[in-house]
TITOR-700875 format. One record per residue (C-alpha): residue in one letter; x, y, z; residue number from 1. Coordinates in steps of 0.1 Angstrom, whole numbers, plus 5000, padded with zeros to 4 digits. Example, Ala and Ser with C-alpha at 12.3 -4.5 7.8 and 13.67 -1.06 7.14 Angstrom:
<vexvexs>
> residuo / px / py / pz / num
> a / 5123 / 4955 / 5078 / 1
> s / 5137 / 4989 / 5071 / 2
</vexvexs>
This chain:
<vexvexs>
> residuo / px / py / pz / num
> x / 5000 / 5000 / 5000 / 1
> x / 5015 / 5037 / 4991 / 2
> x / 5003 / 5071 / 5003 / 3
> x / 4995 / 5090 / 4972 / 4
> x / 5025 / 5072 / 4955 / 5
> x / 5049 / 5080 / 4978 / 6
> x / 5061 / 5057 / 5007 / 7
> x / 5048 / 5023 / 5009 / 8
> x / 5034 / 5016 / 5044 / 9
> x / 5057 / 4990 / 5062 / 10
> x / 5044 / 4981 / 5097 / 11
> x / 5005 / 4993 / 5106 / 12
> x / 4995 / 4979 / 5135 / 13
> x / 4965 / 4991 / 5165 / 14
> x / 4978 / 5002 / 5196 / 15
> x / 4968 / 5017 / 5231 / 16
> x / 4985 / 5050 / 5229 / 17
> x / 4994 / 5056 / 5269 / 18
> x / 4996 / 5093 / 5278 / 19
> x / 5038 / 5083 / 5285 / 20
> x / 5039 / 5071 / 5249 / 21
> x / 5023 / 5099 / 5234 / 22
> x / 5045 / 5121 / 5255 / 23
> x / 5078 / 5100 / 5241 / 24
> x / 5065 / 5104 / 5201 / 25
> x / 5057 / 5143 / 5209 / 26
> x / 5094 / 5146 / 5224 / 27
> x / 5115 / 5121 / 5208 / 28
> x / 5099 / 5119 / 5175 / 29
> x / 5091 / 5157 / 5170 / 30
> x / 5092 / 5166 / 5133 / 31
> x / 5108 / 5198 / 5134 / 32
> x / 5085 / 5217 / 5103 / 33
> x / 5057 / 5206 / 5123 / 34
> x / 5022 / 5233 / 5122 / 35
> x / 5019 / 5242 / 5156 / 36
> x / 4987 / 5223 / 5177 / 37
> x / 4959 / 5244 / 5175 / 38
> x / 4946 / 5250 / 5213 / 39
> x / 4907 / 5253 / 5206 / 40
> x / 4911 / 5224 / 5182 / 41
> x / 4931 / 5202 / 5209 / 42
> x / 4897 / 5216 / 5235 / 43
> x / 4872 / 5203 / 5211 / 44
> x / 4892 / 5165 / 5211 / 45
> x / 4895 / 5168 / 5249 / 46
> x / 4861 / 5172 / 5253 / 47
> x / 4847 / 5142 / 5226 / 48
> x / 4875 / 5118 / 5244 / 49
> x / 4864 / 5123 / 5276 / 50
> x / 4829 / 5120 / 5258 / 51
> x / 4835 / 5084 / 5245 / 52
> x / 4833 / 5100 / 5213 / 53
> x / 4870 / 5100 / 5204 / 54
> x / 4869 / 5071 / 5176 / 55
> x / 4903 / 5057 / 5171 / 56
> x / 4897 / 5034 / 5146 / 57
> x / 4898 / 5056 / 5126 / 58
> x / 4927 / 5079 / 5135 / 59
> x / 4964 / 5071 / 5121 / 60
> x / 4996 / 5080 / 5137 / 61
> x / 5022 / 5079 / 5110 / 62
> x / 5058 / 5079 / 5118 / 63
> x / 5087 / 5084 / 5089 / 64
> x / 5112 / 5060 / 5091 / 65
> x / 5150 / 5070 / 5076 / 66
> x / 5177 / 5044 / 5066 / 67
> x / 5192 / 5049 / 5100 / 68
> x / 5163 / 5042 / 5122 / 69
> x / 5153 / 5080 / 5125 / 70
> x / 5114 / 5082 / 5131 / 71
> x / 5089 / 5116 / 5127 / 72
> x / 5062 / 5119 / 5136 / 73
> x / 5041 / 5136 / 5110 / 74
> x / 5005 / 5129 / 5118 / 75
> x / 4988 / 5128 / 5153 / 76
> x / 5004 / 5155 / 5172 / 77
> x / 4971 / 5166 / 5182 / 78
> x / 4959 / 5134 / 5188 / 79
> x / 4989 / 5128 / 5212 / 80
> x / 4982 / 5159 / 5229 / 81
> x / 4944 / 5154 / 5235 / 82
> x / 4961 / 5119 / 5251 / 83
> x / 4983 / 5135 / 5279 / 84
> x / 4955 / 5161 / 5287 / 85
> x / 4936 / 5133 / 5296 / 86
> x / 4955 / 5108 / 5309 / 87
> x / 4933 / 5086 / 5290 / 88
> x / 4941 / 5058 / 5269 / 89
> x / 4929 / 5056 / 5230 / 90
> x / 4928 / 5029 / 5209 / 91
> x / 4942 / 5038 / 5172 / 92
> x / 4964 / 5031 / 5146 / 93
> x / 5002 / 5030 / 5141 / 94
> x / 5015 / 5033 / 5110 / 95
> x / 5053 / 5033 / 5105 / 96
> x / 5069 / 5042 / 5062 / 97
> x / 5101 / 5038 / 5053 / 98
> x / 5115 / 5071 / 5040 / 99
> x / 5151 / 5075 / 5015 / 100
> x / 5156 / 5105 / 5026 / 101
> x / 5146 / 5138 / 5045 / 102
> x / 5132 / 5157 / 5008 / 103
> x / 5105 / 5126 / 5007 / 104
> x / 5096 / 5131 / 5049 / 105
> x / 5089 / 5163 / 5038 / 106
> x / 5063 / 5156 / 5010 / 107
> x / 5050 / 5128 / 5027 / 108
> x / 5040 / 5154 / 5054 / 109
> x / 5025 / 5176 / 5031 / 110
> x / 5000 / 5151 / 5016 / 111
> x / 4990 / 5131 / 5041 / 112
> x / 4966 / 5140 / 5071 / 113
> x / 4940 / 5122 / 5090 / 114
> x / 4918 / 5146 / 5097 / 115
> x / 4926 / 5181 / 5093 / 116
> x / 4934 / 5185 / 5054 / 117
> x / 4969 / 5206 / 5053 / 118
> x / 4969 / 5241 / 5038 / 119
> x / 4990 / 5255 / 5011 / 120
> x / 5014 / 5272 / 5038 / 121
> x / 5015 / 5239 / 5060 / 122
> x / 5032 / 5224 / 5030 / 123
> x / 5056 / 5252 / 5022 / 124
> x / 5070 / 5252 / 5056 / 125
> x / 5076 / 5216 / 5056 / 126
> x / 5091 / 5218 / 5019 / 127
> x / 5114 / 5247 / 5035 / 128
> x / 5101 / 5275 / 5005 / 129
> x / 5089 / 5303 / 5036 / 130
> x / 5127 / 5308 / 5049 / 131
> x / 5124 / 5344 / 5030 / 132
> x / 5084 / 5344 / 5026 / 133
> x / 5059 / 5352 / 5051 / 134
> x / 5034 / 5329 / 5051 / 135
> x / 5011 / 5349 / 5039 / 136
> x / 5035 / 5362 / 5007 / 137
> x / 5037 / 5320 / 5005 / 138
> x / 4999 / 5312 / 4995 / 139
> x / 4996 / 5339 / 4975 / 140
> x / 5030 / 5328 / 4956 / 141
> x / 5006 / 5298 / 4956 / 142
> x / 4978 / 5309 / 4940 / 143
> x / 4999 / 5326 / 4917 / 144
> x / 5016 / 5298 / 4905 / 145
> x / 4977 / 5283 / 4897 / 146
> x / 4973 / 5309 / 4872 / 147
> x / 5005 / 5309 / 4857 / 148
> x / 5002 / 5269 / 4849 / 149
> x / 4975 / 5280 / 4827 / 150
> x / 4996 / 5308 / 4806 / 151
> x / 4981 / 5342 / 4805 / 152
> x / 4965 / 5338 / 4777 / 153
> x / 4945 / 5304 / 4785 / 154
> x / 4930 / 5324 / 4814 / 155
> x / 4892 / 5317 / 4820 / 156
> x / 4877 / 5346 / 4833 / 157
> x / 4887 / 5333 / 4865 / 158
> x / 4909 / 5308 / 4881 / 159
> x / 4902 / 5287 / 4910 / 160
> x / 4928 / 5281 / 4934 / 161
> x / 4911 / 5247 / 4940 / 162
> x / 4928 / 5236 / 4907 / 163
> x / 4936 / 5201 / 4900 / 164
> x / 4967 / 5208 / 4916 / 165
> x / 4974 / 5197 / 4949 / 166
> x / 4994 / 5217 / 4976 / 167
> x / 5025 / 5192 / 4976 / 168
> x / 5022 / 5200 / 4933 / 169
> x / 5023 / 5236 / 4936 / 170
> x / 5053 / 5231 / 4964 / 171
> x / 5074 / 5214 / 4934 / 172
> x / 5059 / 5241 / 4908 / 173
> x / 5072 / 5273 / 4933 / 174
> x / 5106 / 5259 / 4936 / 175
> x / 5116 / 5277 / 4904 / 176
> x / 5100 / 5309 / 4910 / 177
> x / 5117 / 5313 / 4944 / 178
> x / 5142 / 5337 / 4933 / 179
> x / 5115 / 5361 / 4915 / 180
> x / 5091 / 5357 / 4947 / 181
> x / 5119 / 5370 / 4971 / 182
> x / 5130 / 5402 / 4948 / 183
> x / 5090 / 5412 / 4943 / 184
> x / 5084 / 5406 / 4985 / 185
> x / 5116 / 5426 / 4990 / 186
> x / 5099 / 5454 / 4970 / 187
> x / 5068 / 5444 / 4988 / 188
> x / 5086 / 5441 / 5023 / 189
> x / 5106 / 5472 / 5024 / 190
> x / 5077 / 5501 / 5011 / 191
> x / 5043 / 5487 / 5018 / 192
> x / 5040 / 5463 / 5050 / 193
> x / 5037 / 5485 / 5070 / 194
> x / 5017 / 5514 / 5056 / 195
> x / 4981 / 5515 / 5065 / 196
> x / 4974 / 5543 / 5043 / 197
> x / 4982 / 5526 / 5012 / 198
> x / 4958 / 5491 / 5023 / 199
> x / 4943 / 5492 / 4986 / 200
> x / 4976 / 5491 / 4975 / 201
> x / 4990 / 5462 / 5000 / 202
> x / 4960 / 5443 / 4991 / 203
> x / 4964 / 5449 / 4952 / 204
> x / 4997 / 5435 / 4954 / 205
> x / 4994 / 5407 / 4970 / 206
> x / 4960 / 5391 / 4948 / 207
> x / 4972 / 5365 / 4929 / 208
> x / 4968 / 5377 / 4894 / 209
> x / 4993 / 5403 / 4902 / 210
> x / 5017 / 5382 / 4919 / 211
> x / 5016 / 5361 / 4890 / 212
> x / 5025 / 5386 / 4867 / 213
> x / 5048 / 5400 / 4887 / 214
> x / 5069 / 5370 / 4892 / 215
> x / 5067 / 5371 / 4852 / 216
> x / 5080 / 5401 / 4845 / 217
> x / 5109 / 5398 / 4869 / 218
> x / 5118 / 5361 / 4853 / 219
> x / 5118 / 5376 / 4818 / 220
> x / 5121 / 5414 / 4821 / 221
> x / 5141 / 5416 / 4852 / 222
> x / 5157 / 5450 / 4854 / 223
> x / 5121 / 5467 / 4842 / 224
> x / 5102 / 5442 / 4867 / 225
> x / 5125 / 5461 / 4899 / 226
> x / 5121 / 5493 / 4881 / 227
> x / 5084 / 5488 / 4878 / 228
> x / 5075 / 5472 / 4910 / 229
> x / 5093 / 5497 / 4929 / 230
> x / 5079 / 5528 / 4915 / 231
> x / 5042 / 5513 / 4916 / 232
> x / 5050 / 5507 / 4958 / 233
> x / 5062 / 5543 / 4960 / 234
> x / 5037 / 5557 / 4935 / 235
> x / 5033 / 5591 / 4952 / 236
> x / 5070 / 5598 / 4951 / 237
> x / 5064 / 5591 / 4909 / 238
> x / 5062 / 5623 / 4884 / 239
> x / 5021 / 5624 / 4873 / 240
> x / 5026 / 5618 / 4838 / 241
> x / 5041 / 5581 / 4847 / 242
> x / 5024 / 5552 / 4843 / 243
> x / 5034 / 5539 / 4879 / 244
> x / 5018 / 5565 / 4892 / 245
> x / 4986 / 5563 / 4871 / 246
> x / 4984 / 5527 / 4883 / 247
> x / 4993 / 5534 / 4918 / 248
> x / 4962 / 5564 / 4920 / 249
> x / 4939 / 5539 / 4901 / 250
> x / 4944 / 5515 / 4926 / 251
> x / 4942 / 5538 / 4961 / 252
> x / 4910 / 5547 / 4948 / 253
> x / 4897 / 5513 / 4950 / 254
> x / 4890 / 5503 / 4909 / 255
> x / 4913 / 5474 / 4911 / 256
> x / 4893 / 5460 / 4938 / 257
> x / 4864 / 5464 / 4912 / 258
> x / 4878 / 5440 / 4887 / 259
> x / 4867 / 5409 / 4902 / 260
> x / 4880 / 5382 / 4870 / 261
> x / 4919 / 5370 / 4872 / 262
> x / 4917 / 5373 / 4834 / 263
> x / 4906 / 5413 / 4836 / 264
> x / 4930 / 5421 / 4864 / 265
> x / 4962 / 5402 / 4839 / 266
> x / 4950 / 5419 / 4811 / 267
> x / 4947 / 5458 / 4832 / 268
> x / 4984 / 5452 / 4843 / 269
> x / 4997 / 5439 / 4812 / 270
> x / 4980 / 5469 / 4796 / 271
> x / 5000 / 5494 / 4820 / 272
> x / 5030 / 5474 / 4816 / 273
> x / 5035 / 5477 / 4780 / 274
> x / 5026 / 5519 / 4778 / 275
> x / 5055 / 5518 / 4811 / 276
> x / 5077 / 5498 / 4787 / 277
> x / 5071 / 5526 / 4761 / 278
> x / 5069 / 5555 / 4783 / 279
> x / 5035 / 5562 / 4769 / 280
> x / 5007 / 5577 / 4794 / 281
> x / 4974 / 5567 / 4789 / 282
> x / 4939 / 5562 / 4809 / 283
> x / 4933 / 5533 / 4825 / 284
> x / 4902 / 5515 / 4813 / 285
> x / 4892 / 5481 / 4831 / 286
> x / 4886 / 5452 / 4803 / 287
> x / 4850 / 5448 / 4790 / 288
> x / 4839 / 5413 / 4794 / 289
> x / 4836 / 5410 / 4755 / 290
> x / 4872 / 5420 / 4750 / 291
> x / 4900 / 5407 / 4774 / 292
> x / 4932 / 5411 / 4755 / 293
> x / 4966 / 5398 / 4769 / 294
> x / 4999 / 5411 / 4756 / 295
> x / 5025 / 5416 / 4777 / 296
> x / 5059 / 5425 / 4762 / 297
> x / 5089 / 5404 / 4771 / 298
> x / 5066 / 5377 / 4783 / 299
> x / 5063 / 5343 / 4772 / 300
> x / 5026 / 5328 / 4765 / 301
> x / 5037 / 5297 / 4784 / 302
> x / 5051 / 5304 / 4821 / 303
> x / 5053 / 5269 / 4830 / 304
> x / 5072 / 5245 / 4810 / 305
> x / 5056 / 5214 / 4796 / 306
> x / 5087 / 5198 / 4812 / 307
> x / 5074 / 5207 / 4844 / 308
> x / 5040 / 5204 / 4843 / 309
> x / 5050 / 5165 / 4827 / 310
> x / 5072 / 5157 / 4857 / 311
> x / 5043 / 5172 / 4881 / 312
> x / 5018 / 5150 / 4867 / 313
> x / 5037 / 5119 / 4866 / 314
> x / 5049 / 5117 / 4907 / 315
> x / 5012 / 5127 / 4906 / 316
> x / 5000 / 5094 / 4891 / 317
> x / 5032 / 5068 / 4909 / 318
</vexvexs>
């Protein structure tokens, strides 16, 4: 039997999980990229176990097992906590899988949960891609890389971020985006986090369509991407007649929160990117619904190689 592909199960066996052997697995077998418990979840447990309502049929601990006998555990933290709270036993189940390596402890972790389903930032912390991202600059890297699977120009009119993708997948996708996700937060980081006045503008900038293109532009156009960014994060300080500053007015006054589509909000920026790109100054006019153009200059149609996407898919199906 295989999790998701990954990791046949090796020993699975019930057990009476004491409140000293849950303590030992919590201490000795603490996996270090853990989530932290959640208090009012670990109350809600508490109060079911000492209830009778606890069922641990159907709960797994799962431990990771490395070539040299190394366990982590990755599911049932809360479960082992709920345990020595009580000081009452539960019946459950022990799974042990034999891991190669730390990278596949990792994914393993990010896939598998027995009962509450890991978010996009649980598995970006495990896969170590939030040592320069918050986690909040992590999901939307996240979302962003959703929409740029598709290429710009195979948007719907909007994107899901409950693609077929799963979290682990867009984990693999982000690693090569990493470097253009740290120069746009550093932009992001060092002019807006902390401006309340500019909360449009925070917001704007951290949707996923415009992450997504952002992380475009700085891949392909890198020098103009910095240049761009920047003076769009410090609009004010830009002369009127720049397109930064256009954009940055247009969205203060809340129209970019009116363009609800992923495909209108691509098409707006690649609009103002190409008059920045030729220092031409126009209006800017939302998208009609009829008429969603995308042409962005320096910018590939296909952001995601098929290479990728291929190698994705087929861990996807092992």
């Amino acid at each position: 039997m295989a999790v998701n592909g990954i990791g046949a199960l090796g020993e699975t066996r019930g057990i009476e999980l004491t409140p000293e052997f849950a303590q030992s697995l919590r201490t000795k077998n603490n996996y270090e990229r853990q989530r932290p418990v959640t208090p009012a979840y670990i109350k809600a447990l508490h109060h079911e176990h000492m209830k009778d309502r606890f069922d641990g049929r159907v709960i797994f601990l799962m431990l990771e097992e490395l070539p040299n006998k190394r366990r982590y555990l990755i599911n049932g933290n809360h479960t082992c906590e709920v345990v020595i709270a009580t000081r009452k036993h539960l019946y459950c189940n022990l799974a042990v899988v034999p891991c190669s390596s730390m990278d596949e402890v990792n994914t393993l972790y990010g896939i598998y949960d027995n009962q509450r389903r890991r978010n996009q930032v649980d598995v970006l912390r495990a896969e170590g891609l939030l040592s320069d991202l918050l986690p909040q600059q992590g999901a939307a890297v996240g979302r962003a890389i959703r929409i740029m699977m598709k290429g710009f120009d195979n948007l719907h009119r909007t994107v899901s971020v409950n693609s077929a993708l799963t979290n682990s997948e867009v984990a693999w996708l982000m690693e090569d985006w990493m470097v253009e996700s740290g120069l746009y937060f550093q932009i992001f980081n060092k002019y807006l986090k902390r401006k309340a006045s500019v909360s449009n503008l925070r917001m704007a900038m951290m949707n996923g369509a415009t992450v997504a293109f952002a992380l475009a532009t700085f891949k392909y156009a890198g020098e103009e991407a910095a240049e761009f960014w920047t003076g769009l994060a410090t609009g004010n300080e830009m002369p009127t007649d720049d397109m930064r500053h256009v954009l940055y007015t247009y969205i203060l006054n809340g129209n970019m929160a009116k363009v609800k589509e992923t495909k209108r909000k691509v098409a707006l920026l690649a609009n103002v990117w190409n008059h920045y790109l030729n220092n031409k100054v126009v209006e800017i006019k939302a998208p009609t619904q009829d008429r969603i153009v995308i042409n962005a200059e320096k910018i590939p149609k296909k952001l995601i190689t098929d290479e990728k996407l291929v190698a994705v898919y087929a861990a996807k199906k092992a």
